[in-house]
KELUM-188811 format. One line per 10 residues: number of its first residue (from 1); their letters; for each residue x, y, z of C-alpha. Coordinates in steps of 0.5 Angstrom, whole numbers. Layout:
NUM) A) X,Y,Z  ... $
END
This chain:
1) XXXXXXXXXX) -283,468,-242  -278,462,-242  -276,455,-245  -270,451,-245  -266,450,-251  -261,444,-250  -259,445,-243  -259,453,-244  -265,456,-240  -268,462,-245 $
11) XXXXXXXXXX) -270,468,-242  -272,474,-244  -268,479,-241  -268,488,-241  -261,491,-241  -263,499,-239  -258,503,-242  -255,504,-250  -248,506,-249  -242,502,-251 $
21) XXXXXXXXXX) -243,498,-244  -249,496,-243  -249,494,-251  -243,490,-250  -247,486,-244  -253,485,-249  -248,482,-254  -246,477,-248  -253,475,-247  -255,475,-254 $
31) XXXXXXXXXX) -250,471,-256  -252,466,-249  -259,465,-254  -264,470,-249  -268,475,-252  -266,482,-251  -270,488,-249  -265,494,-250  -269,501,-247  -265,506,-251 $
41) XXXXXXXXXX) -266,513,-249  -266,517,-257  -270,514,-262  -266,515,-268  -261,510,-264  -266,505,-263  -268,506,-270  -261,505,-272  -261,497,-268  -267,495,-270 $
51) XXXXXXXXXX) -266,496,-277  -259,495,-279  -257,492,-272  -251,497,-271  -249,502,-265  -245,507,-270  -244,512,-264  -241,508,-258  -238,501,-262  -238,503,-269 $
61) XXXXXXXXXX) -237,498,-274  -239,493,-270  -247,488,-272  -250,486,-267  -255,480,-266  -262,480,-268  -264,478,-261  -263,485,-259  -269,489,-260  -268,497,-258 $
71) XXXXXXXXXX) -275,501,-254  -276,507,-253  -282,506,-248  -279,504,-240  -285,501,-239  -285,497,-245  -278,495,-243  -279,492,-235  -286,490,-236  -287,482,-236 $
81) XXXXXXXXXX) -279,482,-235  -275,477,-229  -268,480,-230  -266,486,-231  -260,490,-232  -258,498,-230  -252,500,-235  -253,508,-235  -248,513,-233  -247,514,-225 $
91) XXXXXXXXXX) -251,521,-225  -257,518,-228  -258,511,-224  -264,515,-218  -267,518,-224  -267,512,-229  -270,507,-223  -275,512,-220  -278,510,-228  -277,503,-227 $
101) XXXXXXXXXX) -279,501,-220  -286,502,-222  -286,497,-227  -281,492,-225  -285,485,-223  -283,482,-216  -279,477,-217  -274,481,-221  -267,480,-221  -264,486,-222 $
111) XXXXXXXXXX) -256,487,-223  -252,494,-224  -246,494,-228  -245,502,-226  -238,504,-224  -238,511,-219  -242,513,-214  -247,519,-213  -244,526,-213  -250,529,-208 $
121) XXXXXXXXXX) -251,524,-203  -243,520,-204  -248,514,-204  -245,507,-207  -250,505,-214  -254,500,-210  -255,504,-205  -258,508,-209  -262,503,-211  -264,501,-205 $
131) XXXXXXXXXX) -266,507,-205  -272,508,-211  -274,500,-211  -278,495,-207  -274,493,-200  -275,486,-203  -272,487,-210  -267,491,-207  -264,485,-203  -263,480,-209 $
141) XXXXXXXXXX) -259,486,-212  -252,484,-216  -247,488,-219  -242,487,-225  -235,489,-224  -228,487,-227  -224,489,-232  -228,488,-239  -228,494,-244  -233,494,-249 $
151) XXXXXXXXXX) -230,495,-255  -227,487,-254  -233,484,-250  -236,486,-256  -231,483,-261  -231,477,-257  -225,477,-254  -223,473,-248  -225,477,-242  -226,475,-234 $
161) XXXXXXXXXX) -231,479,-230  -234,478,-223  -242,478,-220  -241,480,-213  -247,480,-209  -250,479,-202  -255,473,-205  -252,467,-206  -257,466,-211  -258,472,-215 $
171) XXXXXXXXXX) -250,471,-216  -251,463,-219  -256,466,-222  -253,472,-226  -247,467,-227  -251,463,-231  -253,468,-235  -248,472,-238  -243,466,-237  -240,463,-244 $
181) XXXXXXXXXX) -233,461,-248  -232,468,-248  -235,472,-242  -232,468,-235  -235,470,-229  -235,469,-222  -238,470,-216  -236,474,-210  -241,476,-204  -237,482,-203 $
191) XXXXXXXXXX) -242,487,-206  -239,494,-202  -232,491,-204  -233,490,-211  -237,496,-212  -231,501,-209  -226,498,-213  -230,498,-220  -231,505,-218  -225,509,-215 $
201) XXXXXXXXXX) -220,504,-219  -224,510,-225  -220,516,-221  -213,512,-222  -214,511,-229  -214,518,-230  -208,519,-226  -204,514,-231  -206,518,-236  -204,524,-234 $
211) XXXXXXXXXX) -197,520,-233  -196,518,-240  -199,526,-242  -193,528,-238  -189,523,-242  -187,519,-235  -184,513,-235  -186,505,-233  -183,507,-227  -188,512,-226 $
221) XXXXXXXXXX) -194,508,-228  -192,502,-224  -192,507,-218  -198,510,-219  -202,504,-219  -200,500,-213  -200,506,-209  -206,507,-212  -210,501,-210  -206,502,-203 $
231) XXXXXXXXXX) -211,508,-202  -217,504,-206  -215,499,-201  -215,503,-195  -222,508,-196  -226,502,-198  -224,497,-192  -226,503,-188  -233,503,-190  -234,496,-190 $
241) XXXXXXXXXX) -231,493,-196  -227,485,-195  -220,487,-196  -218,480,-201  -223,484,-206  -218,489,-208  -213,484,-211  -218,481,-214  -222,482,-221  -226,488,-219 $
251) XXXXXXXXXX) -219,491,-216  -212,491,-219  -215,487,-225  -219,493,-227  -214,497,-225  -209,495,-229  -214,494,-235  -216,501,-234  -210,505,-233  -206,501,-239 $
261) XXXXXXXXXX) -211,501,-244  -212,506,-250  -220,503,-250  -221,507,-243  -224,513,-244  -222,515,-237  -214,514,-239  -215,517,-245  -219,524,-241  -212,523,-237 $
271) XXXXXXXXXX) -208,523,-242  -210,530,-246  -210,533,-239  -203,532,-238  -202,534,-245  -205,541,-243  -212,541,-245  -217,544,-241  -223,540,-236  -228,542,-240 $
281) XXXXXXXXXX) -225,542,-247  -223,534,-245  -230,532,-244  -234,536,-250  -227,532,-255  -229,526,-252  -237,526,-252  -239,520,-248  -239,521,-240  -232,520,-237 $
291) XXXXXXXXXX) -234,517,-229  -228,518,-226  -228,525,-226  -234,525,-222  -232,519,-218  -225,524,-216  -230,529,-213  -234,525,-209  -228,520,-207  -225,527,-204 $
301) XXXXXXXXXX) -231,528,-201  -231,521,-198  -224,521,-196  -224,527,-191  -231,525,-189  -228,518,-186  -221,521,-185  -218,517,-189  -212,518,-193  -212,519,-200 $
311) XXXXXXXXXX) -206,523,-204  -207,521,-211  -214,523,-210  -212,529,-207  -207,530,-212  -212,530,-218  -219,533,-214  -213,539,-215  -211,539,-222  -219,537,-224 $
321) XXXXXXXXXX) -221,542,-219  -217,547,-217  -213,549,-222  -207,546,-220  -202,544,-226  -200,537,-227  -193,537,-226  -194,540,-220  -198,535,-217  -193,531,-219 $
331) XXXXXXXXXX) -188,534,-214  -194,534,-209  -194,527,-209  -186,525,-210  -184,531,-204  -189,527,-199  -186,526,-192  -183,520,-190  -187,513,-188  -187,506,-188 $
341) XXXXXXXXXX) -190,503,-195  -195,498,-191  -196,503,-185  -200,496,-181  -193,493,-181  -192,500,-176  -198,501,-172  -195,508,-169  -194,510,-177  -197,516,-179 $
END
């Protein structure tokens, strides 16, 4: 169902997955005057929404708008509904879209907005997609990056996102949905760009945290991102990824908001890590899905599958992994050979 008010285009619009992100993301589009479905996994929480219009759990104290209307029932929630939007956590998008796909209509536009990829098969979230949903939805699938904690989406805070896809269409489209005062959104057609910088910039993060856990400097933080990005650069550009998408919005822009910002949950997960804490004492304190920690599984596994060269990443698979204690990587990293800083500059460079 649809009808313009004004020149906006209402539309009636699902957002699948509660959490912080993908209620921030149905703010955004509340506030655009769409109706909002929001499937929510736990009824209590959509209980919680519908009546006293909050999510105490993942953005307490904040009132959301009366044009979000949670379900529990994923078909009730997909039936009838022309754009759809998957905010779930990495390790749930095969499960969840195996749900969905049954009752998506064909002309769906579907947009993800998951940064991570999956463990088991090393696959990308549109891969996996593509995987469980019709060929010709899968198509048109677009994708949410940039940097953009929820906590100040939600408070209406100026924030600049990118829509990366390989259908114009679907881009303009999505643009035009989201887009407000508030939420600037451009487009990108690099879909695999943008979908390994959201998702590898997560590993780095956790490597900041570990940095100001230490109680290192700027000057280690400074480091530890651009070479960081150099290694999200190299393992991205490697399978397939326009090299200008890193310097953009969904590389260094996410980059730097996630690896300065106490919001961001991988930052504050690396944080208590450097102080000592253990793995599995971290995650239990922080209680909501931290996507680096995974994402620095799988993108070890990828690097030495491509043979591409990762040491931050090696570095943190050790002390998230291994065992390995967080001064020593640091050692690891700092005592590395000799080389060139831009080894394209030096084509016989190791």
């Amino acid at each position: 169902m649809r009808k313009v008010e004004g020149d906006v285009l209402i539309q009636n619009v699902t957002v699948i997955g509660a959490g912080s992100w993908g209620t921030a993301l149905a703010t955004v589009l509340a506030d655009n005057g769409h109706q909002v479905t929001l499937w929510v996994r736990d009824k209590k929480l959509a209980e919680e929404i519908n009546s006293k219009h909050v999510n105490e759990k993942y953005l307490p104290g904040e009132t959301l708008s009366t044009n979000i209307v949670a379900t529990t029932n994923i078909q009730e929630a997909v039936v009838g509904k022309r754009i759809v939007l998957l905010v779930v956590p990495s390790h749930a998008m095969r499960q969840i879209c195996r749900q969905v796909a049954p009752h998506l209509e064909p002309d769906v536009l579907l947009i993800h907005a998951t940064k991570g990829f999956e463990l088991e098969s090393l696959k990308r979230m549109s891969e996996v997609i593509a995987e469980e949903v019709p060929k010709e939805i899968a198509s048109r699938l677009a994708v949410l990056s940039g940097p953009s904690h929820a906590e100040e989406v939600v408070k209406r805070q100026p924030t600049t996102v990118v829509m990366a896809s390989e259908s114009e269409e679907s881009m303009l489209r999505s643009q035009d949905l989201l887009m407000n005062t508030n939420f600037r959104v451009y487009t990108n057609p690099d879909l695999i760009g943008a979908e390994i910088a959201g998702a590898l910039k997560n590993i780095i993060a956790l490597g900041a945290g570990m940095s100001d856990g230490l109680g290192y400097g700027d000057n280690a933080k400074a480091a530890l991102l651009t070479r960081g990005l150099a290694e999200i650069s190299r393992l991205g550009i490697k399978l397939g990824a326009k090299p200008l998408t890193f310097s953009g919005l969904a590389g260094v822009g996410d980059l730097i908001a996630t690896c300065t910002s106490k919001h961001s949950r991988n930052w504050r997960a690396g944080y208590m890590l450097g102080q000592g804490k253990k793995l599995d004492d971290v995650l239990a304190q922080m209680g909501m899905v931290v996507e680096g920690v995974r994402t620095t599984n799988a993108a070890f596994s990828l690097s030495q599958r491509e043979q591409v060269e990762m040491p931050i990443t090696s570095v943190l698979y050790g002390m998230l992994f291994e065992g390995k204690e967080a001064r020593q990587g640091v050692e690891e990293l700092m005592g590395r050979g000799k080389t060139f800083e831009m080894a394209y500059l030096n084509p016989d460079a190791e």
